[in-house]
N, C-alpha and C positions, 0 to 999 in steps of 0.2 A: 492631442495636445489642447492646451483653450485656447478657443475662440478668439482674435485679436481683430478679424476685420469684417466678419461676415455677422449680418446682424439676425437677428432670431426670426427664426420660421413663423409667421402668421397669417391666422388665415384672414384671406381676402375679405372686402367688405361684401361682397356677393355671397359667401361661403360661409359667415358668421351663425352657427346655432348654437349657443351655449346651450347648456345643461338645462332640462326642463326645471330643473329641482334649485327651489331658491339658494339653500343651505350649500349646494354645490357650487351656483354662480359668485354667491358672496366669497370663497375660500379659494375655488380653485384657478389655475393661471390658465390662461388658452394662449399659451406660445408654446415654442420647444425649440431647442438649439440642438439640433441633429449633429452636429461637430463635438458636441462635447464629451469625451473622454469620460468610460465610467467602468470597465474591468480593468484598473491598474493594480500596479505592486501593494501602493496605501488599500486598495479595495479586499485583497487577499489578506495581509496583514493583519489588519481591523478586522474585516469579518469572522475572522477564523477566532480570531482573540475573543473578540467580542460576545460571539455564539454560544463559545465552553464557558466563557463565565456563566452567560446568562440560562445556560442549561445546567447547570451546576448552582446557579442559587436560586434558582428557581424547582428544580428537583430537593434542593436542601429543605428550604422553607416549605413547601409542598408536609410536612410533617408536623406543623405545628399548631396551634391550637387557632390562630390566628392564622390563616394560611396566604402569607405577605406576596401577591404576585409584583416581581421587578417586570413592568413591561418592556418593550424595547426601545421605552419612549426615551429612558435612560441612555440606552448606547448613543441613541442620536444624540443626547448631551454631551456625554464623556468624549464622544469620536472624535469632536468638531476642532476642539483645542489641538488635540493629537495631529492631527490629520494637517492643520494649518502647523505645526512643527515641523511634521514632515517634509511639506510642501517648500519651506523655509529653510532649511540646512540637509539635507538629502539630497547628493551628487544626481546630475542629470543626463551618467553616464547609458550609456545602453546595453545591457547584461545579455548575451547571446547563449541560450540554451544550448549545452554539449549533445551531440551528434543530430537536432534539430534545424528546421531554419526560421524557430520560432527566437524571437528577440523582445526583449520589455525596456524599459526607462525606466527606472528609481523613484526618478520624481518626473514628471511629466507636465509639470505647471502647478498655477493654483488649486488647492483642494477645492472641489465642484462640489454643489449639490446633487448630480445625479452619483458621483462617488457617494455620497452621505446614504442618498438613497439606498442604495445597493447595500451598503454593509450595514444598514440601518435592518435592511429585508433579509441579509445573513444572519442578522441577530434574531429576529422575529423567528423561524426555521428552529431556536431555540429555547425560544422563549418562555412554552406549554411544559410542564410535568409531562412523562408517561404513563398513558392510560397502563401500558406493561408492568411499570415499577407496584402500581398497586395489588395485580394481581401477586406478585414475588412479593409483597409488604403483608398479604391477607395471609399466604400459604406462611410465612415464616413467624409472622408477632402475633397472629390471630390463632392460625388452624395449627401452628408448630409443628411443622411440616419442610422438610430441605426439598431444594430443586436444583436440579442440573444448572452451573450457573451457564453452559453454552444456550442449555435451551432457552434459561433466560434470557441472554443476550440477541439470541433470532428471536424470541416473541415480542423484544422492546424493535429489535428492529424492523419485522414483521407489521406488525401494528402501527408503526410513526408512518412509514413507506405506503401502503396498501393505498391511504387516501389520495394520493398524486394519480395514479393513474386514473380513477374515476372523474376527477375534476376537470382531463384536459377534454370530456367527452361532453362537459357542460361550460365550457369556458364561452363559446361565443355569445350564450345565455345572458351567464350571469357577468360577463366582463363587457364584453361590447355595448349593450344596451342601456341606455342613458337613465334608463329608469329604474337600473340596478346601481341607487348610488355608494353602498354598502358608509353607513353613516360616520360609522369609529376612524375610520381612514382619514376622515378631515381632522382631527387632532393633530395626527401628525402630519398632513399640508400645512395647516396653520403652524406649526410647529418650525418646518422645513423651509416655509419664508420667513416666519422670524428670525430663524437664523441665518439666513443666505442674502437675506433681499434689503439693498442699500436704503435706510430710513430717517426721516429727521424726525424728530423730537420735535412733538408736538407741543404747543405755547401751555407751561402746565400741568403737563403731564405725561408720561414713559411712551418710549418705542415699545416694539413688541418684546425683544429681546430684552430693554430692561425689567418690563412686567415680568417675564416670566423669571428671572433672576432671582427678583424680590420675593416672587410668589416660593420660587424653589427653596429659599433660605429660611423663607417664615414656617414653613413647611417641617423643612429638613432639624430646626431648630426646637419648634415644638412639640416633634412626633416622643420627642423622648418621654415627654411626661406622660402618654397613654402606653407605649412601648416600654418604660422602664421602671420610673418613680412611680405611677401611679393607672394601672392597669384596670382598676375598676371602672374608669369613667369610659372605659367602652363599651358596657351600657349599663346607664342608670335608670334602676325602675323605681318612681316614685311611690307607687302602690304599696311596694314592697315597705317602703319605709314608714309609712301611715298605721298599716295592717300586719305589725309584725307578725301574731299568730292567726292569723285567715289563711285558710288556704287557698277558697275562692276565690279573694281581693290578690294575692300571688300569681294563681293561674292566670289572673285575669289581667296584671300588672307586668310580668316578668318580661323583660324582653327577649330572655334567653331560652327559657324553658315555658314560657305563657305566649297570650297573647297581646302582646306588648304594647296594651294602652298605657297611655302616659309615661313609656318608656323615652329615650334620648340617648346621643351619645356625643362623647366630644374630641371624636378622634375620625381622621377621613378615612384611616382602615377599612371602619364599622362601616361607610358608606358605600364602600367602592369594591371592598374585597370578595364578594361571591358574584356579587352582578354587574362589575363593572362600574367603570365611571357613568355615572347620571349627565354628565354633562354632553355626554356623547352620544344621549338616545334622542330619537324625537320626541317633541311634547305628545306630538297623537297617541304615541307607545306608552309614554307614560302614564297617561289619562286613561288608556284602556286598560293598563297592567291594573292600574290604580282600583276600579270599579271591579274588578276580576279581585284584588286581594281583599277588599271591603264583602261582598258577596260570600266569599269562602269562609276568612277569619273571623268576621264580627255576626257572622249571618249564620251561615251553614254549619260550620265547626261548633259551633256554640249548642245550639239547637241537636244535635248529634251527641254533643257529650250529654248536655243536661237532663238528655231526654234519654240518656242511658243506651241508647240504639247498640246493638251489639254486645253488652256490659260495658262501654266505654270506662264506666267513673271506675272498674277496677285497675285500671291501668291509668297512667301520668296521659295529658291531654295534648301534649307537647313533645313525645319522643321519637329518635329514632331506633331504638330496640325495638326488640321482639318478645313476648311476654307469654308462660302459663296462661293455665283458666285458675289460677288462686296470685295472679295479678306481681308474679316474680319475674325476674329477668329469664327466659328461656334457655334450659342446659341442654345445649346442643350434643354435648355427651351422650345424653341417653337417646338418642336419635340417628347418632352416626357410628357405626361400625370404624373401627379402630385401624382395622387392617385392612378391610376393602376400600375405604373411604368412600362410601356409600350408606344409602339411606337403609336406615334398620326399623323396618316394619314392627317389627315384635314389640322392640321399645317407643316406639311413637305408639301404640296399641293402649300400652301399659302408664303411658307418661299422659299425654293432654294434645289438644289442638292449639294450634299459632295465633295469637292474639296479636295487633296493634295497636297503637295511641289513635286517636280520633287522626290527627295531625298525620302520622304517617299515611292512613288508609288514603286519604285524600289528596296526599302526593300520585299514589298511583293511579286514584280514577281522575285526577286530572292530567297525567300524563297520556291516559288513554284518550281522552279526549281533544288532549294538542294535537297527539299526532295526527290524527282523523281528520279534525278542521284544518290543519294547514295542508293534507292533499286536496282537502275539499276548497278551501279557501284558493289555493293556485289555481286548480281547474275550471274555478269560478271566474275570477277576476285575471287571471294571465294566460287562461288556457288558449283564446284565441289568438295572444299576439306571439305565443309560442310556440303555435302550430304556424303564422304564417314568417316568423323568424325562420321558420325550419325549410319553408318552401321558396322562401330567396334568400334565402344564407348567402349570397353573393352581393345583394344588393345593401346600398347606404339605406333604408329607410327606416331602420330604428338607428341610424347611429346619431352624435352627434359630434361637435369639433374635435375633443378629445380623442375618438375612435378613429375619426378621418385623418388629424395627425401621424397615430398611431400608425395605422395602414400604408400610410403615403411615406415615410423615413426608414419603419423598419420589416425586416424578417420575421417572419410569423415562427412558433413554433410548429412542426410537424406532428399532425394526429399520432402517426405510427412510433413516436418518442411515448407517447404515454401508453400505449398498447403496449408496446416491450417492456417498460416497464413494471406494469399488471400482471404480466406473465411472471415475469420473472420473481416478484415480492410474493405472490398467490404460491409460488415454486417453494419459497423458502419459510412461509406460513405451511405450508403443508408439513416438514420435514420436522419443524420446532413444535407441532402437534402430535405428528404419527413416532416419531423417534422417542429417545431416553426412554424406554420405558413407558410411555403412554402418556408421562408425569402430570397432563395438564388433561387429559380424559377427553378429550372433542375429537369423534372421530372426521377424515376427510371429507365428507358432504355437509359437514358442519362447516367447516372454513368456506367452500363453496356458498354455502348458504346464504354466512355473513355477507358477502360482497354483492351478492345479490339484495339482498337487505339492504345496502349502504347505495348502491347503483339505482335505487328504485326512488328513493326518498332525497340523496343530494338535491335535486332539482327544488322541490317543494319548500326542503327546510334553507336550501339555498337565497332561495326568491327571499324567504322571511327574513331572515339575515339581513340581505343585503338590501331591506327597505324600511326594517324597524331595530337593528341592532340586537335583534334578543331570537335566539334559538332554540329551539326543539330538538331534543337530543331522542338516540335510540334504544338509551339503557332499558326501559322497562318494556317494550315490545321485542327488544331482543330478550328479556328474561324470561316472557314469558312463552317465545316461540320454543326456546330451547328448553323449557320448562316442561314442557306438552309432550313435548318429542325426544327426549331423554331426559326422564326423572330421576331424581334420587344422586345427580352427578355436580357436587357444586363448584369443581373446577370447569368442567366442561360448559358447565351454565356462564359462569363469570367472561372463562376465555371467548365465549359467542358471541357475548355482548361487547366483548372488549374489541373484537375485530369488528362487528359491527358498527360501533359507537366512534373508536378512535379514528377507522376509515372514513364514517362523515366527517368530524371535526377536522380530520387532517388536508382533507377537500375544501375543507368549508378558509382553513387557516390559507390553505394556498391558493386559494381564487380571492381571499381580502389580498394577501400582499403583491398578488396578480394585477387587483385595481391600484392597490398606490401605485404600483408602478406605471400602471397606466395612464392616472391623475400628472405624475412625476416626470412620462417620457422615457421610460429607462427601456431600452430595449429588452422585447420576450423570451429571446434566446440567453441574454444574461441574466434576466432572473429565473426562467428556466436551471440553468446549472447553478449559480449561487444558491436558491433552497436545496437544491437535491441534495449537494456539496455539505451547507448547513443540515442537512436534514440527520445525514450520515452519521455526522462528531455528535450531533446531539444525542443521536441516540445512545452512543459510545459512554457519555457524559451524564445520562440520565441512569443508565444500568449501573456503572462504576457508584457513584455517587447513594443510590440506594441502597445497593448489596452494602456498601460500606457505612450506613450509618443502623442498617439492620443487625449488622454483624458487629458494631461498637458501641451503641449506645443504649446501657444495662435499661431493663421495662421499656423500652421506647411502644406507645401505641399503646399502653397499661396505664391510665390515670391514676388509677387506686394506689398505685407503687411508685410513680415519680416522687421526686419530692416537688414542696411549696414552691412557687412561681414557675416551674419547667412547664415548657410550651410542645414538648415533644409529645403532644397527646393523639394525634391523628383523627381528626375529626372525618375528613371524608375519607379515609379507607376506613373508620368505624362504621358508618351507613354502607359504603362498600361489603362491609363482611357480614353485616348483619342480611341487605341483600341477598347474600349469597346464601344465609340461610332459609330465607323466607323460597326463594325460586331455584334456588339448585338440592337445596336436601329435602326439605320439606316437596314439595314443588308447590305449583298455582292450582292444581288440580285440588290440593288440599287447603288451598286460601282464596281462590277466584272460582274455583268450580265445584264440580257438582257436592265433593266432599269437604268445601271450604264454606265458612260462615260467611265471605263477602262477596260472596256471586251478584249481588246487586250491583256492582261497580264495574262488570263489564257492559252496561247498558251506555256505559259513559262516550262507549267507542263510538255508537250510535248517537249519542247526542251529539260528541264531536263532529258529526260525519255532516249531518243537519244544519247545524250551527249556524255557519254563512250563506246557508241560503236565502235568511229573510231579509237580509243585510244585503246581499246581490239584489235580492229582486225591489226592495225598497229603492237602491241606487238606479237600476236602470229606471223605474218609475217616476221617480222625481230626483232627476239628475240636477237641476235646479239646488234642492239641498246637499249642501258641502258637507254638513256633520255627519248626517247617512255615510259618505265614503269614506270618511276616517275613523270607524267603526272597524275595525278588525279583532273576529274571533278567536282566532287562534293566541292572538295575544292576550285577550281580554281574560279567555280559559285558565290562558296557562299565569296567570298575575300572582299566584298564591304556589304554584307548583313548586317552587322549591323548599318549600318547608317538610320536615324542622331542620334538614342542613343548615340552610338560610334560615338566622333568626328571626323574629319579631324587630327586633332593635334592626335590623340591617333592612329589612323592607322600609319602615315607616323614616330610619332616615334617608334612605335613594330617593322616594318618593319626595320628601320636603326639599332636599337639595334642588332634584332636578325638576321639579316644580316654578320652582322660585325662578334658577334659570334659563331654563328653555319654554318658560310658558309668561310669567311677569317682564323678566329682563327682556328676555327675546321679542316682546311688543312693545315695552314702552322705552327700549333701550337698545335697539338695534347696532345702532355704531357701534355700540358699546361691546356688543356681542358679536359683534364681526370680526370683531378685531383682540377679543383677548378670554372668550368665554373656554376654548378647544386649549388655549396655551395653558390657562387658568387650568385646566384637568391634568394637563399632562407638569406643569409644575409641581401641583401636589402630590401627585403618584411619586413621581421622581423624589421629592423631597422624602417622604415616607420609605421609602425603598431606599435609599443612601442612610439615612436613622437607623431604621434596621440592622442593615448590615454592620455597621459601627458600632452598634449598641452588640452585636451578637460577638463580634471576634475580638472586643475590647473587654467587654464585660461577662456576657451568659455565657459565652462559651467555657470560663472560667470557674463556670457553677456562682456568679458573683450575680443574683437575681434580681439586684434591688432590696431598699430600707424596709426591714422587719413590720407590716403595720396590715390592718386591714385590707386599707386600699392597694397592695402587690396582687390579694388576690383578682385573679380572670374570673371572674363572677359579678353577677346583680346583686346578690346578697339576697335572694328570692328560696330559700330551703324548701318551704314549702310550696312552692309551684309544680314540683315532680310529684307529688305524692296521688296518691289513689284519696277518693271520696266513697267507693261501695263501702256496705256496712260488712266490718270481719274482716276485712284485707289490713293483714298486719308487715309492713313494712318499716326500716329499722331507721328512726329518726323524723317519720309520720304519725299524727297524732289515730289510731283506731277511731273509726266511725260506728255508730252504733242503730 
């Protein structure tokens, strides 16, 4: 029930250690009220609601050209009204479970924040696509290919599941330790006391709550025009418009398909949708992504195409395809055997080797290089206090106020909960691979494999997470383990990485909503079952949801065939399938090794591996200098990695946004930013994400796309930016070079 006479847990003036981490002291509260009521009837209700929506519009939009994420910054909007209805006309009878002697309350007092909390972290459990659904998206709109839909259904839920039991094996790590402040999570504290926490209005100017209102409306108000009436201005390349017939000044200008100088955009989509809100990274991250994307794009990428390295200029400098040696898109046809679904030697003989864009090659030798430096880089700078974490795991000496509450009010989770757990998802990954008929090719020491793969790397990619907001993912070292080690199989390749990959992430999602909670006080045991609980429907909601717009909606994932304005293009399961040609049909052996043209790019693994060591030993040398330690390799590497997914237009606008406010504001504007920089991110997500949906079930759904003109189309208006520069490559709508 709340709280009426006991007043909030604090800790003593002897006891006081807040959070080493500024960002952390400015945001978060060091009380808790261990009396407060937080798995009620409202907490089930909401959550459950809240979850399948947001697995379901979040799997929806997952297909579109624009791939809109609803975070679950939304639910905590939506909840709060609901919730305070509840609270306000909801009998406060007491409902006794039949043949139980379990009992609940209706209503059990005022809506709380740790309520909020909780169904806020139900929603989160829904809030990701399935890495599953893409595999069933590549096999059915790409390779047109049917699947067992049960086995789809254990491999969505195989996949979302795996990553829980790895995380409880690193939770004391990456949760307890004051210096795993995992940064995104203060959006929604800031978020959680703006709405909870009684405030006056300051002389002149908004509470928290009303900033974010206003931000939410200006938001929610304006998205239509890059969303509906006028889609172009999600990125405008100025080059393009100067240099109508250049192709150079295109490539060089595009922010879609170049490299997007003097590009812009005026939509927060473009800023936030592949890398997140900017506002939620630190400035040191940013500044290092920043010097990392300047080096590759304007530097390295350049100097590669122009210099022809590999034939670059016969192929576009910007793609994510795969390309002939006479600079065409790659027929996978004559490659793959029809009925084994398998690699056909004879025609790969007869046909050509694998060709990429400058831009793709360089996603994967920086991929190789992240992952390298971020083991190197933990070992370096957190290896010691993680070995002696290890060796007084009983002791307070890395904790601080936060973890000491924690400890002192509630029940820990039980190790042997995530161990059964393991067991048991590892049981049912096994059966959704070895059953139907093989359907998905990865034999059982490949599942095996995967988790060991994901159980080696949590820890590392963990720490980075949880200190700079930005992740290393295991897609392309799983592609190319499994590549090595069973060639010619590209479902078997895809499913490796996808256990591999979706296991980190699903680790990585539930040790962040681990920390809010633990920022928040919400007992371990209830967020324990509320994600598992969420984790379950989602998956339910991500399969349903996919199978059903695969199976309805005519070309879906076919640009060439939708019509004008349709968003239903699939950008990341395009890279997804392409992927899957590059390292499961072809394999690496025929593009990174001995019989592939870019054997030079596993040298990257080794540079990654290097990297931080001159940056370690510079900082223990002169500890005195602070800029030395906010040098991080692994970020600085990976600054350019996600391209061409990530356009041009989407890096150089993250970078200017969150420049501006985590590096100008954040110095010369502190109050300023203490108080409304985290609310300011999560109002415009939210606003953006409510336009959307509106715009899609009012109007696009309809086939009603928006006014006939130009600017409908999703384009730069950059034609010439894809085009090939060798002499003789004739492509249809490029001018021939001679």
């Amino acid at each position: 029930m709340e709280n009426t006479g006991i007043s909030a847990v604090e800790s003593s003036a002897d006891e006081i250690n807040d959070s080493p981490i500024e960002e952390v002291r400015l945001t978060v509260p060091i009380t808790d009220d261990p009396t407060m009521p937080c798995v009620t009837f409202r907490t089930w209700v909401l959550g459950v609601t809240s979850c399948v929506i947001l697995a379901f519009l979040n799997q929806f939009f997952g297909f579109r050209q624009n791939a809109i994420y609803v975070s679950s910054v939304s639910t905590q909007i939506v909840v709060l009204p609901i919730g305070k209805l509840m609270a306000a006309y909801l009998p406060t009878k007491v409902v006794q479970i039949p043949a139980t002697k379990w009992s609940f309350s209706l209503n059990p007092g005022p809506f709380n924040i740790k309520e909020h909390v909780l169904i806020t972290i139900f929603a989160s459990s829904g809030s990701d696509s399935s890495f599953a659904v893409s595999i069933i998206t590549m096999m059915k709109a790409f390779y047109h290919r049917d699947i067992h839909p049960l086995a789809a259904l254990l491999l969505t839920f195989s996949t979302q599941m795996l990553g829980y039991g790895l995380a409880g094996i690193f939770k004391k790590f990456l949760i307890d330790s004051p210096y795993m402040w995992w940064p995104s999570n203060l959006v929604q504290v800031s978020l959680f006391r703006a709405l909870h926490d009684v405030e006056t209005r300051p002389k002149g100017g908004l509470t928290r709550l009303q900033f974010f209102i206003t931000v939410l409306v200006c938001s929610f108000a304006y998205y239509i025009v890059p969303n509906y009436l006028f889609p172009s201005i999600t990125a405008l390349s100025l080059l393009c418009w100067i240099w109508k017939d250049s192709v150079t000044a295109q490539q060089l200008g595009s922010g879609l398909k170049g490299l997007g100088i003097g590009s812009f955009a005026l939509d927060w989509a473009t800023v936030a949708a592949f890398r997140g809100s900017p506002l939620a990274t630190p400035a040191f991250a940013i500044i290092n992504m920043l010097i990392g994307y300047i080096l590759v794009a304007y530097i390295a990428l350049p100097i590669w195409y122009w210099t022809n390295l590999f034939d670059a200029k016969k192929f576009p400098i910007f793609s994510s395809h795969v390309f002939d040696s006479n600079g065409h898109e790659y027929n996978i046809s004559r490659v793959l055997n029809k009925k084994t679904f398998e690699f056909d030697q004879q025609g790969y003989d007869s046909y050509s080797n694998i060709y990429l864009s400058t831009a793709f090659v360089y996603t994967y030798g920086l991929n190789f290089a992240t992952l390298t430096a971020t083991v190197s880089h933990v070992a370096l700078f957190y290896g010691r206090t993680i070995w002696e974490q290890t060796k007084a795991s009983v002791q307070d000496k890395f904790s601080d106020i936060h973890t000491r509450l924690m400890r002192k009010n509630y029940e820990h989770v039980p190790q042997w909960w995530f161990y059964l757990l393991l067991v048991i998802v590892v049981g049912v990954a096994l059966i959704a691979c070895q059953g139907f008929g093989g359907q998905l090719q990865l034999p059982f020491w490949g599942v095996l494999l995967a988790v060991l793969l994901s159980l080696f790397f949590t820890l590392p990619v963990g720490v980075l997470v949880a200190t700079t907001n930005q992740q290393a993912g295991l897609n392309v070292i799983a592609e190319l383990i499994m590549g090595y080690m069973y060639p010619g199989k590209p479902l078997a390749n895809v499913t490796f990485k996808m256990y591999g990959l979706s296991s980190l992430s699903q680790s990585l999602m539930f040790l962040s909503d681990f920390k809010l909670g633990h920022y928040m006080k919400i007992p371990p045991r209830s967020m324990f079952m509320v994600q598992l609980v969420g984790t379950l429907l989602s998956c339910c909601v991500h399969f349903g949801t996919g199978w059903w717009l695969l199976t309805t909606v005519e070309n879906i994932c076919n640009p060439s065939k939708l019509p004008e304005g349709s968003q239903w293009t699939c950008p990341g399961d395009d890279v997804f399938y392409n992927a899957s040609i590059i390292w499961g049909v072809v394999s690496p052996r025929r593009m990174f090794g001995n019989l592939g043209i870019y054997q030079a790019a596993n040298y990257l693994f080794l540079v990654g591996l290097l990297a931080p060591i001159p940056i370690w030993y510079l900082g223990r040398k002169y500890p005195e200098k602070r800029w030395v330690s906010l040098i991080n390799m692994p970020i600085l590497i990976s600054g350019a990695s996600g391209i061409p997914m990530v356009k041009s237009v989407n890096y150089v606008c993250w970078f200017a946004v969150g420049l501006y406010f985590n590096l100008y504001v954040y110095k010369k504007h502190k109050g300023w930013w203490a108080r409304h920089n985290y609310i300011l991110s999560a109002g415009l997500d939210a606003g953006v994400a409510f336009m959307a949906i509106l715009c899609y079930y009012t109007l696009q759904s309809g086939g009603i796309n928006g006014p006939k003109w130009w600017g409908l189309e999703l384009d730069d208006h950059c034609p010439l930016a894809s085009c090939p520069t060798a002499p003789g490559i004739v492509i249809q709508g490029c001018p021939i070079f001679q």
